[in-house]
ZAZA-517640 format. One record per atom (N, C-alpha, C): z negated, y, x. Coordinates in steps of 0.02 Angstrom, whole numbers, padded with zeros to 5 digits, always signed. Atoms other than C-alpha are relative to their C-alpha. Example, Ala and Ser with C-alpha at 12.3 -4.5 7.8 and 13.67 -1.06 7.14 Angstrom:
% ZAZA-517640
+00000-00059+00045 -00390-00225+00615 +00000+00060+00045 +00003-00059-00042 -00357-00053+00684 -00037+00055-00039 
***
This chain:
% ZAZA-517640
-00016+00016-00068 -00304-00167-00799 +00061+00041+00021 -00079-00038-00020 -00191-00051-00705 +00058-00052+00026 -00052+00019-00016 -00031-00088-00645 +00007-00042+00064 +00033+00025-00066 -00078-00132-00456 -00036-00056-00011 +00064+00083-00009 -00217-00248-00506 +00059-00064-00044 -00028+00024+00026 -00078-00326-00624 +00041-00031+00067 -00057+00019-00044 +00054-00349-00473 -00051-00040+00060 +00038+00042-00012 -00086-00418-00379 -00019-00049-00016 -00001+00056+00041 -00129-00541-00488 +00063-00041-00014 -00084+00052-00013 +00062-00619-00498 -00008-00013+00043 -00002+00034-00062 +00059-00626-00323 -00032-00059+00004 +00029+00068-00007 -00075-00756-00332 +00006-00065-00028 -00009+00043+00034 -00021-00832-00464 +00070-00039+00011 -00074+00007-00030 +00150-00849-00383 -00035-00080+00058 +00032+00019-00067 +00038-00921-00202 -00016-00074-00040 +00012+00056+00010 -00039-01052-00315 +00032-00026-00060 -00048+00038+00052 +00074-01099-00439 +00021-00079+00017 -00033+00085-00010 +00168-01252-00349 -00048-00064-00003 +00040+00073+00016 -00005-01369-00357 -00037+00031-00074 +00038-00010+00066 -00064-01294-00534 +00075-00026-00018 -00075+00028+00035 +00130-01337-00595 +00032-00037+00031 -00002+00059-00049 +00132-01498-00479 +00072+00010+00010 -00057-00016-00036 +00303-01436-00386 -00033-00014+00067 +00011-00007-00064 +00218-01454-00221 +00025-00036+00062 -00030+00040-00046 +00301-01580-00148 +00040+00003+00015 -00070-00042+00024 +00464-01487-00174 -00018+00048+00060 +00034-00031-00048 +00438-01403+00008 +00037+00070-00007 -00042-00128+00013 +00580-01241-00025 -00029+00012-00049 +00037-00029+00044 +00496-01227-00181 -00052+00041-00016 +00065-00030+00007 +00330-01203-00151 +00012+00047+00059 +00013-00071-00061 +00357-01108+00021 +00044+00058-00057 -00018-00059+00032 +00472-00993-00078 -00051+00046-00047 +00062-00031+00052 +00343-00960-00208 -00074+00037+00032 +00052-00016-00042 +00197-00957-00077 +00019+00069+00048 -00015-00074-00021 +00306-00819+00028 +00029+00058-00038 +00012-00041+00035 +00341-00711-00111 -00061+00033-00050 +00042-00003+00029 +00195-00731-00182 -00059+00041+00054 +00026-00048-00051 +00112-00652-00021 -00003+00043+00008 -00036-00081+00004 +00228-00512-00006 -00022+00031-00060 +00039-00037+00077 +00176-00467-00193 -00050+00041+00026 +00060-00025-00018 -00003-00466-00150 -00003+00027+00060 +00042-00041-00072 -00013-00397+00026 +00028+00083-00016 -00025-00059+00012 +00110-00255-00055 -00065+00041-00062 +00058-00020+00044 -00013-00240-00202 -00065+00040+00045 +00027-00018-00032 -00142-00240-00103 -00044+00060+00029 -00011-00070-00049 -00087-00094+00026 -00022+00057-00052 +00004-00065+00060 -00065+00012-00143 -00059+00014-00018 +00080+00000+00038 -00245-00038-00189 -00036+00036+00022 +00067-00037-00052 -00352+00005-00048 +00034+00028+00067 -00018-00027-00063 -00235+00059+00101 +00056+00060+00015 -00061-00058-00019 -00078+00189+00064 -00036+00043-00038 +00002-00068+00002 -00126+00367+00045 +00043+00021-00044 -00035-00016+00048 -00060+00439-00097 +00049+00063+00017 -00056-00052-00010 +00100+00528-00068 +00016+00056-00045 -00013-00064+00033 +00140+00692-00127 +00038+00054+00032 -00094-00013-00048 +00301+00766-00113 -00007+00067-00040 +00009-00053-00006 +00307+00950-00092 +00071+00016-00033 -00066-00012-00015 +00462+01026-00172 +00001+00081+00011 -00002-00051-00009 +00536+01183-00121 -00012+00050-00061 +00002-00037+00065 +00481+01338-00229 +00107+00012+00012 -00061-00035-00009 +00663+01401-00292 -00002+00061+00030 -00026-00062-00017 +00742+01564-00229 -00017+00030-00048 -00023-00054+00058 +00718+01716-00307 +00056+00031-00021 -00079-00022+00014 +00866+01784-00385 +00006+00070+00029 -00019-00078-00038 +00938+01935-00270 +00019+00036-00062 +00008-00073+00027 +00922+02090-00351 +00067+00042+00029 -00040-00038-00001 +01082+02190-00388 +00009+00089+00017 +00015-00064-00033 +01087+02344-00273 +00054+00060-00037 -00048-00079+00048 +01168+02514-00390 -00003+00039+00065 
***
């Protein structure tokens, strides 16, 4: 499993954690868990099926100037 499908998978497990580990009634708890657990996966996600793979151009170097006799 790549890395993505991995960070995806926390996310959810983050989302439903507070009624699998009966915290739910604990309302900052579970919202905390439920809105990071979102952000995970919707970031996962993006990476999965929606951002374009970046590719970063770097400059060629200079050539070294040539010593004029």
């Amino acid at each position: 499993m790549s890395r993505k499908w991995t960070e995806f998978v926390i996310g959810i497990i983050l989302i439903i954690s507070p009624w699998i580990l009966g915290f739910s009634d604990i309302s900052v708890a579970k919202w905390c868990n439920v809105l990071i657990g979102s952000v995970v996966a919707l970031i996962a996600t993006w990476e999965l099926f929606g951002a374009p793979a970046l590719v970063v151009a770097l400059p060629a170097e200079p050539e070294p100037k040539k010593k004029q006799q």
